[in-house]
C-alpha positions as CSV (number, residue, x, y, z in Angstrom):
1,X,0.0,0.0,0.0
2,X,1.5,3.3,-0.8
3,X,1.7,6.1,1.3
4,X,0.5,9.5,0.3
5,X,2.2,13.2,1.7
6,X,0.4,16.4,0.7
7,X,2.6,19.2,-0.3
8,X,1.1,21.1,3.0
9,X,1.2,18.3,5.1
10,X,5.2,18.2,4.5
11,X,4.8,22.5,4.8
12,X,3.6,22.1,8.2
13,X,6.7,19.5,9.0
14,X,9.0,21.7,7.5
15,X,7.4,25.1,9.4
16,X,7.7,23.3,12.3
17,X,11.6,22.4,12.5
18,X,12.4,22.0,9.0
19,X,16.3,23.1,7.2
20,X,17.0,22.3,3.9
21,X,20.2,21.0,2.2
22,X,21.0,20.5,-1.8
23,X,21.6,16.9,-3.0
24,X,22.4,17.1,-6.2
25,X,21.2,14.3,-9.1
26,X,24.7,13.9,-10.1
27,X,26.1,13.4,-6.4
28,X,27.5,9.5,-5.5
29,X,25.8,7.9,-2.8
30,X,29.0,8.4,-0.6
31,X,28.3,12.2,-0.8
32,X,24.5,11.7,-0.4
33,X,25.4,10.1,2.6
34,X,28.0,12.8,3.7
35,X,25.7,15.2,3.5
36,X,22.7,13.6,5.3
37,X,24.6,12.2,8.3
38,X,26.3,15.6,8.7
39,X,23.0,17.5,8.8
40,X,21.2,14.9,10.8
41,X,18.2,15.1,8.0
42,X,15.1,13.3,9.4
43,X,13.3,13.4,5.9
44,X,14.8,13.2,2.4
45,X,13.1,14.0,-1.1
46,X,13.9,12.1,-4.4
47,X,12.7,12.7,-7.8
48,X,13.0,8.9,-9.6
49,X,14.1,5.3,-8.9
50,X,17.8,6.4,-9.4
51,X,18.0,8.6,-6.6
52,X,15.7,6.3,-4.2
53,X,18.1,3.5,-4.7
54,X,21.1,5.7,-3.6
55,X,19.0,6.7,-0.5
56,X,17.9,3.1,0.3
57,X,21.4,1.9,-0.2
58,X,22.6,4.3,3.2
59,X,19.5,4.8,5.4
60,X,20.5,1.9,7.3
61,X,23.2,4.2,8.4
62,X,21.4,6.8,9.2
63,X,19.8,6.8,12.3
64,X,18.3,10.4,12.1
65,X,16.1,9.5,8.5
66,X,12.8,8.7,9.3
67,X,11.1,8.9,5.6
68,X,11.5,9.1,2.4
69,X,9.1,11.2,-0.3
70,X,9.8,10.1,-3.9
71,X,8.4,12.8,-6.3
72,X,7.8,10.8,-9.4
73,X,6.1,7.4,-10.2
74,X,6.6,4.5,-10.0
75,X,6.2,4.5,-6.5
76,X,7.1,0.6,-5.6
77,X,9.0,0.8,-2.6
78,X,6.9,0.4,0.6
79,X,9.0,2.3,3.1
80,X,8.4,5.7,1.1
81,X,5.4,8.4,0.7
82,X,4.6,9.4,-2.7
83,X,4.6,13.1,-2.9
C-alpha cells in the first residue's frame, strides 16, 4: 500500500523544524550520505528510482532519517510516501 504526503502536510513538517540542504542528481551515494549524516536530516526528497536507490542503499546508516518522499512514479518501494 503506498503512502501519500500532501505538499502542505510536508509544509507544516517543515514550518515546524524543517532546514534544507541540496543533493544534487549527479552526487554519488558516498556524498549523499555525507551530506545527510552531517546534517542529521530526518526526511529526504527524491525525484526517480535512481535517486531512491542511492537513498535506500545508506538509510540503514542513518539513524536520524525517518522517511523518504519520492516525487515521481513508479512508487514501488513500501518504506516511502509518494509526494
Amino acid at each position: 500500500m503506498r503512502k501519500f504526503l500532501s505538499a502542505s502536510k510536508l509544509t507544516k513538517i517543515l514550518s515546524f523544524s524543517g532546514q534544507i540542504v541540496g543533493i544534487y542528481l549527479t552526487n554519488s551515494t558516498e556524498v549523499c550520505f555525507q551530506i545527510l549524516e552531517s546534517s542529521k536530516a530526518n526526511i529526504v526528497v527524491v525525484d526517480d528510482n535512481e535517486q531512491l536507490n542511492k537513498i535506500l542503499s545508506i538509510k540503514d546508516k542513518l539513524p536520524h532519517l525517518k522517511s523518504i518522499i519520492k516525487i515521481l512514479p513508479p512508487y514501488d518501494a513500501e518504506e516511502v510516501y509518494s509526494w
